[in-house]
Backbone bond lengths (Angstrom), bond angles and torsions (degrees), N, CA, C in turn:
res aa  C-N    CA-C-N  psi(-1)  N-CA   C-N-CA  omega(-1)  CA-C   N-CA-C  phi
1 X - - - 1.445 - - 1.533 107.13 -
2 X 1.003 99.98 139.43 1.655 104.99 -168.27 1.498 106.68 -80.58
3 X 1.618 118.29 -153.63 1.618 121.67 -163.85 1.814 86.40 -108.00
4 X 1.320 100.88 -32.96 1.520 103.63 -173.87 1.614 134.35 -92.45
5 X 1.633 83.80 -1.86 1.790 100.06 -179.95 1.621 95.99 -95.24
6 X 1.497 119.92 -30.88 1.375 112.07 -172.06 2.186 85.45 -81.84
7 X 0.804 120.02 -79.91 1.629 92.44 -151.83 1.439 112.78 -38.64
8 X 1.571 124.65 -14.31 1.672 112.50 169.37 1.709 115.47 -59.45
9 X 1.270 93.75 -41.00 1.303 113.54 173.90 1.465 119.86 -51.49
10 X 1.397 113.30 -30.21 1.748 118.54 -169.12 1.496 101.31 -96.44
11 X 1.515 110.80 -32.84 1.611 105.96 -168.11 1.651 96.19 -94.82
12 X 0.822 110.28 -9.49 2.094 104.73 166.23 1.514 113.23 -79.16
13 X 1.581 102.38 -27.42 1.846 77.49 -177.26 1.400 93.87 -124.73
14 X 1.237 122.16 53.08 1.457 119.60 136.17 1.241 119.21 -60.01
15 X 1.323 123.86 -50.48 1.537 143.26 -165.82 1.958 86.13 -52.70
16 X 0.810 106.32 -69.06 1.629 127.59 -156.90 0.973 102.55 -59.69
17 X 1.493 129.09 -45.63 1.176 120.61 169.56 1.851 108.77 -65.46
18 X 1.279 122.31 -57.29 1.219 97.74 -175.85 1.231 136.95 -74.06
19 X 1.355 100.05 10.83 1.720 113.52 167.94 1.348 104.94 -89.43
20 X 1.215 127.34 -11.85 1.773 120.45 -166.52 1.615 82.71 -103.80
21 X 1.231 127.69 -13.47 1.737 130.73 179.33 1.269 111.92 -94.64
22 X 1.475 124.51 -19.76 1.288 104.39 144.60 1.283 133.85 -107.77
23 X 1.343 112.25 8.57 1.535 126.70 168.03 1.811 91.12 -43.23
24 X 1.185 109.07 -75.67 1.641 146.41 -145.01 1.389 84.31 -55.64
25 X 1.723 136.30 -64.87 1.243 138.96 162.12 1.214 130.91 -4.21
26 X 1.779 96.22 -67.80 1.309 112.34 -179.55 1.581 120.41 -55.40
27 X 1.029 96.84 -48.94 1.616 130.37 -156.46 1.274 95.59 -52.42
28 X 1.522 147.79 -20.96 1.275 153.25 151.62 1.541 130.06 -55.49
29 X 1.610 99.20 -28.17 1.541 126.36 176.63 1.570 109.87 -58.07
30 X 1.469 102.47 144.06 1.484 105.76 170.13 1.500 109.24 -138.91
31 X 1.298 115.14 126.79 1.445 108.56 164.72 1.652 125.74 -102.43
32 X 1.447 111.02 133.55 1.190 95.41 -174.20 1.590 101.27 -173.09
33 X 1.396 136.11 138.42 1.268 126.81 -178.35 0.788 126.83 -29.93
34 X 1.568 138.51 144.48 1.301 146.97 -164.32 1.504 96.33 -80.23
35 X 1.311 129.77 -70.45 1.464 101.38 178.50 1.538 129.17 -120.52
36 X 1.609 94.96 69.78 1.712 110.31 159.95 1.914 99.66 -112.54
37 X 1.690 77.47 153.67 1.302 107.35 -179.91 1.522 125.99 -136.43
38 X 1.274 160.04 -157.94 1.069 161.29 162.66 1.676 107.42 -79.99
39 X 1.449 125.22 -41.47 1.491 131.51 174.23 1.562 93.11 -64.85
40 X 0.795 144.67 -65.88 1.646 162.43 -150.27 1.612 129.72 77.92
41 X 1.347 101.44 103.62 1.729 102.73 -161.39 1.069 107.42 -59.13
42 X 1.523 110.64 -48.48 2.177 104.50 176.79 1.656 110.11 -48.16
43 X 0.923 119.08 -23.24 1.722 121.81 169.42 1.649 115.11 -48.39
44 X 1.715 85.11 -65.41 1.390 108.74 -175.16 2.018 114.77 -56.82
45 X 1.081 102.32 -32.53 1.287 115.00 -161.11 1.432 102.38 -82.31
46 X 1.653 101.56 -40.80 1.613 85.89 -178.55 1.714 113.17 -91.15
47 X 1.563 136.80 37.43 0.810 106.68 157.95 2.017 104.56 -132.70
48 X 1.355 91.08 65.76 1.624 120.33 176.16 1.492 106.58 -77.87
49 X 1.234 138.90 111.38 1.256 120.19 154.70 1.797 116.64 -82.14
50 X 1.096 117.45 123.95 1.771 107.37 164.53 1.143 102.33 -111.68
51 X 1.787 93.98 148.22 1.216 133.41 -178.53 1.781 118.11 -36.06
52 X 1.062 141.88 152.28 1.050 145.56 93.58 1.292 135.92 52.12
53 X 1.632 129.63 47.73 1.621 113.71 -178.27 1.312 129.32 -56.62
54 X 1.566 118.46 158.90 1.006 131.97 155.96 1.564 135.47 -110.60
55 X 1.522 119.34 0.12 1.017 100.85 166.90 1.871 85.95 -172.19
56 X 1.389 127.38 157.99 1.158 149.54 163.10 1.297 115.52 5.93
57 X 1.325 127.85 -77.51 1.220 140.98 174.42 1.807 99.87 -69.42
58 X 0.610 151.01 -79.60 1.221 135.17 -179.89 1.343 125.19 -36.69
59 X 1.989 122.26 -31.75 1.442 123.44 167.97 2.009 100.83 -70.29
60 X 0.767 140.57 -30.70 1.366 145.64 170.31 1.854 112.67 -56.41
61 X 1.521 103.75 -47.86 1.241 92.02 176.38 1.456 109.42 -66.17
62 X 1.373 126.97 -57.75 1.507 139.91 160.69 1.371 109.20 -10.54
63 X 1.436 99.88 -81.99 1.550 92.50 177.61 1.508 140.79 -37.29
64 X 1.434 87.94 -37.30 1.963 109.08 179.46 1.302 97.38 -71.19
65 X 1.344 122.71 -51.97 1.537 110.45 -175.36 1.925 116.92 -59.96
66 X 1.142 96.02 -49.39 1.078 109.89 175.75 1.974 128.48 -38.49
67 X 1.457 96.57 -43.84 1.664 120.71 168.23 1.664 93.81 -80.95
68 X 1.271 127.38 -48.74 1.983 99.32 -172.88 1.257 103.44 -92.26
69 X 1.175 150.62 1.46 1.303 137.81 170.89 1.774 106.98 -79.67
70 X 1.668 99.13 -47.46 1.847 81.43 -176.72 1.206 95.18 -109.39
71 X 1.156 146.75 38.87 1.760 138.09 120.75 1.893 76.44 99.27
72 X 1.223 137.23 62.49 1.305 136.74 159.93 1.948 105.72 84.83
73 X 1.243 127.44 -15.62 1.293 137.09 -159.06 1.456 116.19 -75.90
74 X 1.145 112.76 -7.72 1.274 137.99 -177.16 1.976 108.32 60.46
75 X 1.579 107.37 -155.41 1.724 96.38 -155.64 1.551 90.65 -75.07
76 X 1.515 103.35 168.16 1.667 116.41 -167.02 1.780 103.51 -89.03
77 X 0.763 121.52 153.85 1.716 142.87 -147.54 1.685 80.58 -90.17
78 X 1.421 114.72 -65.76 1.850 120.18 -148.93 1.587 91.62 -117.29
79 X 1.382 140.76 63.93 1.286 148.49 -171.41 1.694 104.94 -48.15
80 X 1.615 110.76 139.86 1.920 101.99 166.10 1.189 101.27 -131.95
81 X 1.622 113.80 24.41 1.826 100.92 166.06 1.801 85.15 -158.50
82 X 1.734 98.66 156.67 1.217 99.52 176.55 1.574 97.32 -117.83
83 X 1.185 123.43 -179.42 1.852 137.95 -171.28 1.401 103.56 -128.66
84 X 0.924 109.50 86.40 2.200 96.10 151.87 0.797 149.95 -61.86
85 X 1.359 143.77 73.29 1.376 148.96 -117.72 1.449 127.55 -139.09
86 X 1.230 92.09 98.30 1.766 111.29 -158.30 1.775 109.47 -91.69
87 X 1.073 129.08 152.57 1.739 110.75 -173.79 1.131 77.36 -163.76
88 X 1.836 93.94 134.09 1.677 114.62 165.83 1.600 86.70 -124.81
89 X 1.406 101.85 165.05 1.623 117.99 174.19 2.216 97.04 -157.75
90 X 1.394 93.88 141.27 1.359 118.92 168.79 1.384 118.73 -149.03
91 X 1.543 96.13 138.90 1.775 101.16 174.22 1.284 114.84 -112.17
92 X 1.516 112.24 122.08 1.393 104.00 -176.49 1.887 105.79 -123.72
93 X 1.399 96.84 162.64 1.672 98.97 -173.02 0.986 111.58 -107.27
94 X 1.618 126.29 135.90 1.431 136.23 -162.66 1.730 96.83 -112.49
95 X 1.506 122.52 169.12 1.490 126.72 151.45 1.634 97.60 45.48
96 X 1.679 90.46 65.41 1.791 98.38 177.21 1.768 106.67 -80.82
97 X 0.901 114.38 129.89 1.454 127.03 175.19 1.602 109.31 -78.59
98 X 1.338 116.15 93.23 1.890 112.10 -173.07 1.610 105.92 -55.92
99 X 1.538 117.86 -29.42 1.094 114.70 -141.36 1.737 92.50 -93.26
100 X 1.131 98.42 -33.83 2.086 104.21 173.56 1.195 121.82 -66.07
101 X 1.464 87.60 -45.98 1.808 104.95 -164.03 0.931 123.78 73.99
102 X 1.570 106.17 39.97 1.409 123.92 167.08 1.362 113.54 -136.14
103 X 1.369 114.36 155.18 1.281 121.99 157.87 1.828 125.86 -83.02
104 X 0.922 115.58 136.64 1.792 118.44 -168.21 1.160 134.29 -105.95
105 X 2.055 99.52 -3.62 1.315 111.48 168.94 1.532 96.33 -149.41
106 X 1.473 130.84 172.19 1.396 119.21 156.98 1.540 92.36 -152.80
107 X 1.215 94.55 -170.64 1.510 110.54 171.34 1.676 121.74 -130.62
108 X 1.391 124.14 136.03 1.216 113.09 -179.03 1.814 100.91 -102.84
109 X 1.142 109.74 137.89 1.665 128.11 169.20 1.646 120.12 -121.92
110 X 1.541 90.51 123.11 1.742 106.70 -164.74 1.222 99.51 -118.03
111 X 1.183 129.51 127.43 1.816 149.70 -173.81 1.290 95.96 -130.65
112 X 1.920 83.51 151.94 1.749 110.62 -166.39 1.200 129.71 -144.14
113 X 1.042 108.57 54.03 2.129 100.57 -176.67 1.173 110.14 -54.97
114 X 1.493 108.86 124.92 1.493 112.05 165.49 1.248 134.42 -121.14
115 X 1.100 138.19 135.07 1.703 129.19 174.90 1.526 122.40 -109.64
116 X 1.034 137.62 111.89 1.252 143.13 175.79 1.365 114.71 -103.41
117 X 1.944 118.78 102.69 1.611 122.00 153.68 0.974 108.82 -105.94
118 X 1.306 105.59 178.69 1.365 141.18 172.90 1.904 104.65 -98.82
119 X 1.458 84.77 114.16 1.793 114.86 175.50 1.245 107.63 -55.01
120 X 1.245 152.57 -39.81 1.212 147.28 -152.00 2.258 94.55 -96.04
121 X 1.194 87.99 -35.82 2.104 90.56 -168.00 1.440 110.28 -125.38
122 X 1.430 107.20 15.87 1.920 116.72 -178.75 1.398 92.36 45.32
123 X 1.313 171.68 -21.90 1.438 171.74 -112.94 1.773 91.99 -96.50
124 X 1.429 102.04 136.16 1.746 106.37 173.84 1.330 121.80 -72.69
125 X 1.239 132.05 147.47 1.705 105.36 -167.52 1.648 83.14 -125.16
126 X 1.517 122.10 -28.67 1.554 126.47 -174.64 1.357 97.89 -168.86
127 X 1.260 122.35 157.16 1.118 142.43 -160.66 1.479 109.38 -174.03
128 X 1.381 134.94 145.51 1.607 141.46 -157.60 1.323 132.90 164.92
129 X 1.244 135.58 -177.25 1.290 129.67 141.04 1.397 113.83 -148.49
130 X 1.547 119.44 165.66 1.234 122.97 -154.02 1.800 91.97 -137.61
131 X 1.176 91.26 166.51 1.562 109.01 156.28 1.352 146.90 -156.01
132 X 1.103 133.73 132.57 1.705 102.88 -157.52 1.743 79.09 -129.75
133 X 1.952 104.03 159.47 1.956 111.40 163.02 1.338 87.98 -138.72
134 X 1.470 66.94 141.35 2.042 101.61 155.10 1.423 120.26 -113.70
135 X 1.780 108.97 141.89 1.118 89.32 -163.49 1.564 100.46 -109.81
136 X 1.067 131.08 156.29 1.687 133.73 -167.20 1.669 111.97 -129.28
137 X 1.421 104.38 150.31 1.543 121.99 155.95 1.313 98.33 -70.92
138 X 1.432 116.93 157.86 1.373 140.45 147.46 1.480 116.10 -121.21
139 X 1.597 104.19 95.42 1.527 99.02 -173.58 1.664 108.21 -70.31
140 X 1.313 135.55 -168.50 0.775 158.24 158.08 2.067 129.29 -54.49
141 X 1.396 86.69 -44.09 1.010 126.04 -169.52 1.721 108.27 -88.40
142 X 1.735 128.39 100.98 1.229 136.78 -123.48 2.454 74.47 -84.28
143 X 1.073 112.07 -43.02 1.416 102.73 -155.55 1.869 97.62 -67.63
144 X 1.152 111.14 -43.84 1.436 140.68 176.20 1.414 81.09 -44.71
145 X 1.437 130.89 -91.64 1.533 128.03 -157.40 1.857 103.62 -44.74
146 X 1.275 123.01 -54.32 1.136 146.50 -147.78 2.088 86.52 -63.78
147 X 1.444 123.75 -56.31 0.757 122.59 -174.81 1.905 122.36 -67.54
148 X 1.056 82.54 -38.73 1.646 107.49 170.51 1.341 116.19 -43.42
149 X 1.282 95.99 -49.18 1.461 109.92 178.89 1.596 124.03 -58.01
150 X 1.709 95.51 -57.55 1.772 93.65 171.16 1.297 117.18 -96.16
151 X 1.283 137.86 34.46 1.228 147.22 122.66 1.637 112.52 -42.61
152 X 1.614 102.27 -45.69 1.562 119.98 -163.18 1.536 99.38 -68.52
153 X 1.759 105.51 -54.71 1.546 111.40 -174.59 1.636 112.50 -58.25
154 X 1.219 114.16 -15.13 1.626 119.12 -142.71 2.342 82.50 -100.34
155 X 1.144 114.05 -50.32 1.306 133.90 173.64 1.475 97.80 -40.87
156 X 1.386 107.00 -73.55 1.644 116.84 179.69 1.079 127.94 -49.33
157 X 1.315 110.04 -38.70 2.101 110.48 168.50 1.029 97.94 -91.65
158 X 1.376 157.13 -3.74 1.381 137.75 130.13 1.339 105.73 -17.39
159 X 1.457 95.93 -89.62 1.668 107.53 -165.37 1.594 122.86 -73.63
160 X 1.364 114.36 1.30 1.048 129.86 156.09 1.874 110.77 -59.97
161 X 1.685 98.19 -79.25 1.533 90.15 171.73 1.663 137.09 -29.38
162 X 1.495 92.50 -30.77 1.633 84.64 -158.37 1.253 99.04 -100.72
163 X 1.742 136.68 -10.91 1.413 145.78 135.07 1.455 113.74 -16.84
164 X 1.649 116.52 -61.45 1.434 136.95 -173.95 1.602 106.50 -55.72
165 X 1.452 86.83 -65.13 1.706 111.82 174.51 1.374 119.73 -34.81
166 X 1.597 105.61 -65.28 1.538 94.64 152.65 1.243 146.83 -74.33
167 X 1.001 127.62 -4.60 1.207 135.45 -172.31 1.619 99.36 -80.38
168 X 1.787 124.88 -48.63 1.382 161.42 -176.10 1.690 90.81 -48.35
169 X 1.102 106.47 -64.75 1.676 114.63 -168.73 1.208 109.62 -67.98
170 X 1.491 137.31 -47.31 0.902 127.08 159.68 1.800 125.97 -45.64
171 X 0.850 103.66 -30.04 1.432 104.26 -171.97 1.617 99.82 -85.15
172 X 1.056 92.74 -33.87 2.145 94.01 -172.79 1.692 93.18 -66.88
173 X 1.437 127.05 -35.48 1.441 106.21 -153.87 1.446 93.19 -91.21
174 X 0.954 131.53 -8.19 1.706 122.17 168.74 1.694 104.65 -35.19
């Protein structure tokens, strides 16, 4: 073998070698949902009871939780954790117009203390609070604003719920 057949030889299986180097890499890798486990958290999750609303924006967050915790199944029959579930909501007005005397955009902000035990030993499993905003037009137009608005709240316990939700799952798959 000559001087010039071996360096063909060295710069061809570079490739090969660093494909058998990241073969070897990989080969440690696992794919697999972020939060499944051998217990099974979607198990765990859907048999959450939450609390109790008191008013609009808070039955919305409920509800939302309620659809991602049991995957559409609605609340669980034989519950092994309960939810404490507190909801504040405020509307505030941004880009005040001095000359109208109005505001032309605002934002709505929805807050959440939550507590999650276990029914059988009251024991805390997570506990927190969250917050999610939406941000809104303020038309002119008093029914227009009025609607605008809980569009805003309705957006926010969206993403409120699924804040909780995750936060919830994580803690169950420990």
């Amino acid at each position: 073998m000559s001087l010039s057949d071996r360096a063909g030889f060295r710069i061809r299986s570079i490739p090969v070698l660093a494909g058998a180097l990241m073969l070897t890499a990989l080969a440690g890798c696992q794919v697999r949902p972020l939060y499944s486990d051998p217990a099974g958290t979607s198990t765990a999750l859907a048999a959450i009871e939450i609390s109790e609303a008191t008013d609009r924006v808070e039955q919305e967050v409920r509800n939302a939780l309620i659809f991602l915790a049991a995957g559409g199944q609605g609340e669980p029959v034989n519950p092994q954790y309960h939810l404490a579930l507190t909801v504040t909501h405020r509307s505030m007005g941004v880009l005040y117009d001095q000359a109208k005397d109005r505001a032309g955009a605002g934002r709505i902000v929805v807050k959440a203390d939550y507590n999650l035990t276990k029914i059988g030993t009251g024991e805390t499993i997570k506990s927190g609070n969250r917050t999610a905003v939406a941000l809104v037009d303020f038309p002119v137009q008093e029914f227009a604003k009025v609607r605008a608005v809980r569009d805003g709240e309705n957006r926010a316990a969206k993403e409120l719920a699924e804040l909780i939700r995750a936060d919830i799952a994580a803690a169950l798959s420990r």
